[in-house]
C-alpha positions in Angstrom: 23.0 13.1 69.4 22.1 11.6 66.0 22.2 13.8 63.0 18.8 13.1 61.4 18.5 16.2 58.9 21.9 15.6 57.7 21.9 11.9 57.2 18.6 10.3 57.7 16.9 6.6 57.6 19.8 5.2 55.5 22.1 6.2 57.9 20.9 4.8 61.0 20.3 1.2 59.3 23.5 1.5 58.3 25.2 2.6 61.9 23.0 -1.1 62.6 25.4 -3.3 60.4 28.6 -3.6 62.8 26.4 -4.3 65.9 24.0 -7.4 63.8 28.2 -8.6 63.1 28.8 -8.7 66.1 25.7 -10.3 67.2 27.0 -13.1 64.4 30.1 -14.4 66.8 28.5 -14.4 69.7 26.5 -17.4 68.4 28.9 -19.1 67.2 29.2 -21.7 69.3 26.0 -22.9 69.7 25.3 -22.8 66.4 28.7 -25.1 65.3 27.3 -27.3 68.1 23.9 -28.0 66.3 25.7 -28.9 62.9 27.5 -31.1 64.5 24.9 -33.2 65.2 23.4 -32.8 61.7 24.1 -36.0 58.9 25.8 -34.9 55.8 22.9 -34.3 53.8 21.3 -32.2 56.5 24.5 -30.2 56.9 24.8 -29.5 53.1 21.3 -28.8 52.9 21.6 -26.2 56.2 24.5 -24.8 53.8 22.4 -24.5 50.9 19.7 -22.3 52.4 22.2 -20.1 54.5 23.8 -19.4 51.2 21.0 -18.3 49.8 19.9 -15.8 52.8 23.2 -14.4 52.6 23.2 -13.1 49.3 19.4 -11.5 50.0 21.5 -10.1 52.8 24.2 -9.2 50.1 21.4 -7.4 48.5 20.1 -5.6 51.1 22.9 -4.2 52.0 23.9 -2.9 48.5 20.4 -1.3 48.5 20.7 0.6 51.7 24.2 1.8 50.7 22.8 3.1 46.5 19.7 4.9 49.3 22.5 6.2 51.4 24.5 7.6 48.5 21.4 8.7 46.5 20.0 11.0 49.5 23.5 12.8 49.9 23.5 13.7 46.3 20.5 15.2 46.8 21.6 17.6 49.1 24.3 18.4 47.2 27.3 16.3 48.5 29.5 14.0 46.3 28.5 11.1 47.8 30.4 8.1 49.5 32.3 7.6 46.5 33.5 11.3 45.3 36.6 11.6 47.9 38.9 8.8 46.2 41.5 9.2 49.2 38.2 8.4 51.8 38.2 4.8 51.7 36.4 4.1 55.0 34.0 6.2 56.7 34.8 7.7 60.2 34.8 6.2 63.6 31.9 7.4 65.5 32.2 10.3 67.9 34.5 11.4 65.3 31.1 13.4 63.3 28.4 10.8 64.9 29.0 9.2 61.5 29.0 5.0 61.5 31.7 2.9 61.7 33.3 0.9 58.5 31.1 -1.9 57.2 33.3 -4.6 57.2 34.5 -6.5 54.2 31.9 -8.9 52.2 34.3 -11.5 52.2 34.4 -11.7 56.4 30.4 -11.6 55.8 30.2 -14.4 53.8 32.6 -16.6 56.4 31.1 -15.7 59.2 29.8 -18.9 61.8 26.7 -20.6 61.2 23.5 -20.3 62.2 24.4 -16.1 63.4 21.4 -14.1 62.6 22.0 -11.6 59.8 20.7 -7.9 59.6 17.3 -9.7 58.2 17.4 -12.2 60.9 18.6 -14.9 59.0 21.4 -17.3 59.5 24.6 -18.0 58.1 27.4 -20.4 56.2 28.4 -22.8 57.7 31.3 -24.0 60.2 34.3 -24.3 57.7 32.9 -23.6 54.8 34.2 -20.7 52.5 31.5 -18.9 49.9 32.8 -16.4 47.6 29.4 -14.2 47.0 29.2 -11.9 43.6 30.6 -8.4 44.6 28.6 -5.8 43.9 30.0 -3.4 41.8 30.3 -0.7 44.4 32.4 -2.9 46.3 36.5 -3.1 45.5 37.8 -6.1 43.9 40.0 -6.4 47.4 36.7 -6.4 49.5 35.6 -3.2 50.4 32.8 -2.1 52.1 29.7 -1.0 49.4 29.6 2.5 48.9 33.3 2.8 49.6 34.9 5.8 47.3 38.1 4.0 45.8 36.0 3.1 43.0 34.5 6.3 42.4 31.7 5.4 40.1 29.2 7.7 42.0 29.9 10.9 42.4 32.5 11.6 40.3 31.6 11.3 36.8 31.9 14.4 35.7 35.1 15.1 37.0 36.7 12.3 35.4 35.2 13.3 32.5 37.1 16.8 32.6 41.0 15.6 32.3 43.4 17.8 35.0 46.1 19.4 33.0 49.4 20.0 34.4 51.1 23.5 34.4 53.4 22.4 31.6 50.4 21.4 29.6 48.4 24.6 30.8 51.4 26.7 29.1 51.0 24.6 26.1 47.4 25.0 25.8 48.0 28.8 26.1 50.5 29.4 23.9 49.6 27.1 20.7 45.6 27.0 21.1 43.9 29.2 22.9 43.3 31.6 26.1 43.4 29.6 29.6 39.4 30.4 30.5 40.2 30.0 34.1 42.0 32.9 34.8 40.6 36.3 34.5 43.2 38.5 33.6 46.8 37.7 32.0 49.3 40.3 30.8 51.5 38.0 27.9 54.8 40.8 27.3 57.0 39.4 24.0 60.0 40.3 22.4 61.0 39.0 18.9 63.3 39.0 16.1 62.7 38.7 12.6 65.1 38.4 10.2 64.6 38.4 6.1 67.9 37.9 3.8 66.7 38.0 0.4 68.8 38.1 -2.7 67.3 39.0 -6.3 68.7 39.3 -9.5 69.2 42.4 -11.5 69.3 42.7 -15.4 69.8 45.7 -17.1 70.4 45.6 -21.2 69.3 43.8 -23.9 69.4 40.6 -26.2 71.4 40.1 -29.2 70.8 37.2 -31.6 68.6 35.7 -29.2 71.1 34.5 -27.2 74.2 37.2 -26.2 72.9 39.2 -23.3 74.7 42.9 -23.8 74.2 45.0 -20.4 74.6 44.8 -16.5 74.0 42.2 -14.5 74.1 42.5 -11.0 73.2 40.5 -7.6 71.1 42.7 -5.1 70.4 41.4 -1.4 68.7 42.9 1.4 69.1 42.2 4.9 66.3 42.7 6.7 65.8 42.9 11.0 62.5 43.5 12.2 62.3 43.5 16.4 58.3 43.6 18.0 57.6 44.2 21.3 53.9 43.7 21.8 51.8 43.3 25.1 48.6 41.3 24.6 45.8 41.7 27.3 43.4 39.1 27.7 40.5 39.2 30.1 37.7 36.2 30.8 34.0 37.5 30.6 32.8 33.6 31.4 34.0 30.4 32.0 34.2 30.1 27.7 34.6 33.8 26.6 37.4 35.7 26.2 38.8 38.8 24.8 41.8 40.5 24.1 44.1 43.5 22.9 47.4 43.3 21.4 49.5 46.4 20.8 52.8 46.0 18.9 55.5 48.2 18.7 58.0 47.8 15.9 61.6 48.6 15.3 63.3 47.6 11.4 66.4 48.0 10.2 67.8 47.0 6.6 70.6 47.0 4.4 70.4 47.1 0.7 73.5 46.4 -0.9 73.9 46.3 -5.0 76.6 45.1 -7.5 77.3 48.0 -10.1 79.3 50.7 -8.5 81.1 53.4 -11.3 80.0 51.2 -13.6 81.5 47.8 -12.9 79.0 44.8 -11.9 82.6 43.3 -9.4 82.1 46.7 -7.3 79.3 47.2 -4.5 77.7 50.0 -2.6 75.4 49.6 0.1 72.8 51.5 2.4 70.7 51.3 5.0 67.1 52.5 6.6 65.7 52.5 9.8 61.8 53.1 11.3 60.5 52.7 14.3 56.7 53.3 15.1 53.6 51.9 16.6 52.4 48.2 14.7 49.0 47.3 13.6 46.9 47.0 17.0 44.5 44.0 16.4 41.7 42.5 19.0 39.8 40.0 19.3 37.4 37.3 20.8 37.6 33.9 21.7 34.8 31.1 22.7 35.4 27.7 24.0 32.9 25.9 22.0 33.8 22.0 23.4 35.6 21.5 26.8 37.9 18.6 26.7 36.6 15.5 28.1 38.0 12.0 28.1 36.9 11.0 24.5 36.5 14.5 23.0 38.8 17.1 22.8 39.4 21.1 23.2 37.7 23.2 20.6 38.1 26.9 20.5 37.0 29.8 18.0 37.9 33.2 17.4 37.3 36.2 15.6 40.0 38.8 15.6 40.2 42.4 14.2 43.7 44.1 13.0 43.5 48.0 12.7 46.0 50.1 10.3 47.5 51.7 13.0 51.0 51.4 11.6 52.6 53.0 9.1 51.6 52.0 5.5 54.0 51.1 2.9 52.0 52.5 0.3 53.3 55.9 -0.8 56.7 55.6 0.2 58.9 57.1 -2.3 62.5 55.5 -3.4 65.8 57.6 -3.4 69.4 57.1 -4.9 71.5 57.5 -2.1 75.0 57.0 -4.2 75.5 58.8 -7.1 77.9 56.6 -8.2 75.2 53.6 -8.4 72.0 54.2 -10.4 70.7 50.5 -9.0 71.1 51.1 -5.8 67.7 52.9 -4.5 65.9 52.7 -1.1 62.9 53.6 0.4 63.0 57.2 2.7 61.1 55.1 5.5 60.2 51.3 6.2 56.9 50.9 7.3 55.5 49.3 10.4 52.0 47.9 9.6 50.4 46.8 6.6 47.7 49.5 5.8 44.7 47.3 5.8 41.9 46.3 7.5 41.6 42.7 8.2 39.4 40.2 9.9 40.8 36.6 10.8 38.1 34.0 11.8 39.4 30.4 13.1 39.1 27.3 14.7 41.6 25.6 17.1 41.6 22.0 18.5 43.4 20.3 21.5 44.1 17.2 23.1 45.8 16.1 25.9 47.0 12.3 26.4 49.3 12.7 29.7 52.3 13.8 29.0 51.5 14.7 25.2 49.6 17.7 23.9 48.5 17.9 20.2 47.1 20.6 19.0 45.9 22.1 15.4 44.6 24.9 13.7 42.7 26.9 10.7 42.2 29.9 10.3 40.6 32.4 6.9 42.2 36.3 6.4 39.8 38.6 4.7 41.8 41.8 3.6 39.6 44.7 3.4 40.2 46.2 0.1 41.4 50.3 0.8 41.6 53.5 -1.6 45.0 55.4 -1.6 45.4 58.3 -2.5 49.1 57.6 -3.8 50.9 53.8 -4.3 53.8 54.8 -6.5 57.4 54.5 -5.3 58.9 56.7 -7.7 59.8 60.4 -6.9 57.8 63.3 -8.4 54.7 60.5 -9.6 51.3 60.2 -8.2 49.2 57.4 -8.9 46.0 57.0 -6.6 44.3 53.7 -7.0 42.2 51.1 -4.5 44.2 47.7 -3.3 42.9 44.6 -2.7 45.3 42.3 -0.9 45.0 38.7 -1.3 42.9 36.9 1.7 45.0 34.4 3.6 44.4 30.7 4.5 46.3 29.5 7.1 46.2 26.5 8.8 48.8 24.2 11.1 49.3 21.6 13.0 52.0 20.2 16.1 52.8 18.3 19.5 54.0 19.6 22.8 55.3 16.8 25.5 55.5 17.9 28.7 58.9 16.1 30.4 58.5 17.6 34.2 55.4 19.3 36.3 56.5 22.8 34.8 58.5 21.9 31.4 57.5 21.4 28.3 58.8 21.2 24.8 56.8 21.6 21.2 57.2 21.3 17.3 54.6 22.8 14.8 54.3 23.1 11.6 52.5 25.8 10.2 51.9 26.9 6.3 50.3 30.0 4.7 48.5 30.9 1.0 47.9 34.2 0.0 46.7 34.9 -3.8 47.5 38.0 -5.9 47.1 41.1 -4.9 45.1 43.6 -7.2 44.6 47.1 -8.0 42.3 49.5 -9.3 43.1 52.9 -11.2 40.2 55.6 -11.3 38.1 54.7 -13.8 39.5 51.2 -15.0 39.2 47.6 -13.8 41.0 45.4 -11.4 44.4 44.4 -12.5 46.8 41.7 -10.8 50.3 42.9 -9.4 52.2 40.0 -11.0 54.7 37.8 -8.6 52.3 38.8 -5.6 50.9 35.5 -4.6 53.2 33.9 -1.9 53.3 30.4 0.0 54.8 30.6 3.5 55.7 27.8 5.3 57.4 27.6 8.8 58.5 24.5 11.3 58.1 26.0 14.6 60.2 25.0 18.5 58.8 26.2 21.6 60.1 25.4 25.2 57.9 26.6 28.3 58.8 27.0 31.9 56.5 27.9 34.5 58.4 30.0 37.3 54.9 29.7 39.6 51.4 29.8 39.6 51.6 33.2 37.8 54.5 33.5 35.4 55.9 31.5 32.6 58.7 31.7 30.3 58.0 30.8 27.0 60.9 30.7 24.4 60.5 29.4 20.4 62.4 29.5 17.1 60.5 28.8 13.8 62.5 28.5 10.6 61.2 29.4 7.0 61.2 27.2 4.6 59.7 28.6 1.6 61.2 31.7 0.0 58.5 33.6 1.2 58.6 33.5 4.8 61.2 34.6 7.0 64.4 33.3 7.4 63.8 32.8 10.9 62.4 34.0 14.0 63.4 33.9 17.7 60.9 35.1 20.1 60.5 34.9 23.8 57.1 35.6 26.2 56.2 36.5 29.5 52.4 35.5 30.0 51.6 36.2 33.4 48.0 35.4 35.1 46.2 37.2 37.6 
């Protein structure tokens, strides 16, 4: 029973093709028997015109196929060109669907004389024509309409690149949220460690040039371990959101030169806290899906909340009696006191196996009243602070070396200005040596376990003063 609503006209002229073929050998003989008769002029002119139908039957076959092909997008199927593993169409009585037209090049050296679909003849006996293929058609002679070339159909899905789930992990790690998945639960764990070493002078200047006094070397030793677990959760196709919550850990060890008086002796002491971190949140928007010839944009807008512990307030205390230099404070605190918002921009690219990827990104610091910033005992001294908004911006590529590994470098740099203050009553001043540059060259590796987990480890190494030594971090993004 033939399918009419599904397939229509186009269809059943098409199903027509093998039989009018067929209808082409059958007539072969008589026809080869009439040429032979011809003179040589008659036969080349008998060639001319059979040439000519041919390619009118060339055409009319291209335009029946482009109807075909038209009418099934229209009903919403991809066409005879969207399937690129469907090179032929099926045998009938398979889904009363036609047989294979066969290859333009047996068309165009088939016997002469052999009425075609339009009832004309063709080339020939022993002559080869090699007829323009259509552009539907493969370069090896495939039927018109046949999907290895997959120009109908399937434009826009070329035009979306398929990431692997290396280069997935890469994408949501360095740049942005993977909009595809509705929930992911991304548990970390890092280190940070801080060894910082200042000089201490205590005394004066004789003749300009003889320093009478103490001089000692202080260093701190700093460890500050995070556990955070960052909720992200897809509203659309382009928008998500998230919630991190950090819990921090920090120990360090202050150790001075100066003990009963001599700068050769040293005393030491540590501090510990452990508390809640700033909880921040925030928003994400795929602006630009990568295509072929354009690549990932994403922006975001992200909130951080003083939920930690401020360092503002926290009062110094001699701890050896025997070392006036040596002072720490009675708590380390776990957040930075501030409000903040971040807004920035990420790009991506992906050129199978390589990822690069960049950002840039603007802090602004939402300037807070205290009602106490000194660090010496017994002294109050309320004031507003104003820390320095942040520009941030970086930069790195990822190569993915197996279906689920991946390596990346990065480079990533950080400006903050002075800091400033304002007493009750007076204007803003600058706190002198506040402005820092932080700089960092940053390793990931990424494994994905399965569909849902991945392992993501990274290092990144300071290299300006200001940034930490290093840190060493490792992630647990999984994806419902």
């Amino acid at each position: 029973m033939t399918r009419k609503s599904a397939r229509g006209a186009p269809l059943t002229a098409l199903a027509a093709i093998p039989a009018a073929v067929l209808l082409f050998a059958l007539s072969q003989g008589a026809h080869g028997q009439e040429l032979a008769s011809q003179s040589l002029d008659e036969r080349l002119n008998t060639l001319m015109r059979v040439v000519d139908e041919q390619q009118r039957q060339i055409q009319s076959l291209q335009k029946q196929v482009t109807e075909l092909e038209m009418s099934q997008r229209g009903r919403g199927l991809t066409g005879g060109a969207a399937d690129e593993n469907a090179a032929v169409a099926q045998p009938p009585g398979t889904d009363n669907l036609p047989v294979p037209l066969p290859p333009l090049s047996q068309l165009a050296q088939t016997t002469p004389g052999a009425p075609g679909p339009s009832g004309g003849t063709s080339t020939a006996t022993g002559v080869q024509t090699n007829p323009p293929v259509p552009q539907s058609a493969g370069a090896s002679g495939s039927s018109p309409g046949a999907a290895g070339d997959g120009t109908i159909g399937t434009t826009q899905k070329a035009a979306e690149p398929q990431r692997t789930e290396a280069e997935n992990a890469v994408v949501q790690r360095e740049h942005a949220p993977l909009f595809d998945h509705k929930l992911t639960m991304d548990w970390g764990i890092s280190d940070t460690y801080y060894d910082r070493r200042q000089l201490q002078l205590s005394g004066f200047l004789a003749l300009d040039a003889i320093f009478l006094g103490n001089i000692n070397l202080g260093e701190t030793k700093a460890h500050q371990v995070m556990a955070d677990l960052d909720t992200r959760y897809g509203l659309t196709d382009r928008t998500s959101v998230d919630v991190d919550v950090p819990y921090i850990y920090r120990h360090s060890n202050f150790i001075v030169g100066g003990a009963g008086g001599a700068a050769s002796q040293l005393s030491d002491a540590s501090a510990n806290s452990s508390d809640i971190g700033d909880v921040n949140f925030g928003i994400y928007y795929q602006f630009l899906k990568e295509t072929n010839s354009l690549p990932d944009v994403v922006g975001s807008l992200r909130v951080k909340a003083p939920t930690g512990s401020s360092p503002f307030g926290i009062k110094l205390v001699q701890v050896d009696p025997n070392n006036t230099s040596l002072v720490v404070p009675s708590k380390l605190p776990t957040g930075t006191g501030f409000w903040n918002i971040t807004a920035g921009v990420s790009v991506l690219k992906t050129y199978d196996p390589v990822v690069l990827f960049g950002s840039l990104s603007y802090t602004y610091n939402v300037a807070r009243s205290f009602s106490d910033i000194s660090a010496v005992q017994g002294q109050v001294e309320p004031a507003k602070v104003k820390l320095g908004d942040i520009i941030q911006w970086g930069g790195g590529v990822a190569i993915a070396f197996s279906e689920k590994d991946s390596a990346s470098i990065s480079y990533t740099m950080a400006l903050e200005p002075e800091s400033e203050t304002q007493a009750p009553g007076q204007g803003w001043q600058k706190v002198p040596g506040s402005e820092t540059v932080a700089a960092a060259l940053n390793f990931g590796l990424n494994h994905v376990v399965n569909k849902h987990l991945t392992i993501e480890g990274s290092v990144s190494v300071g290299l300006t003063p200001d940034a930490p030594n290093f840190v060493v971090g490792v992630r647990f993004p999984y994806t419902f």
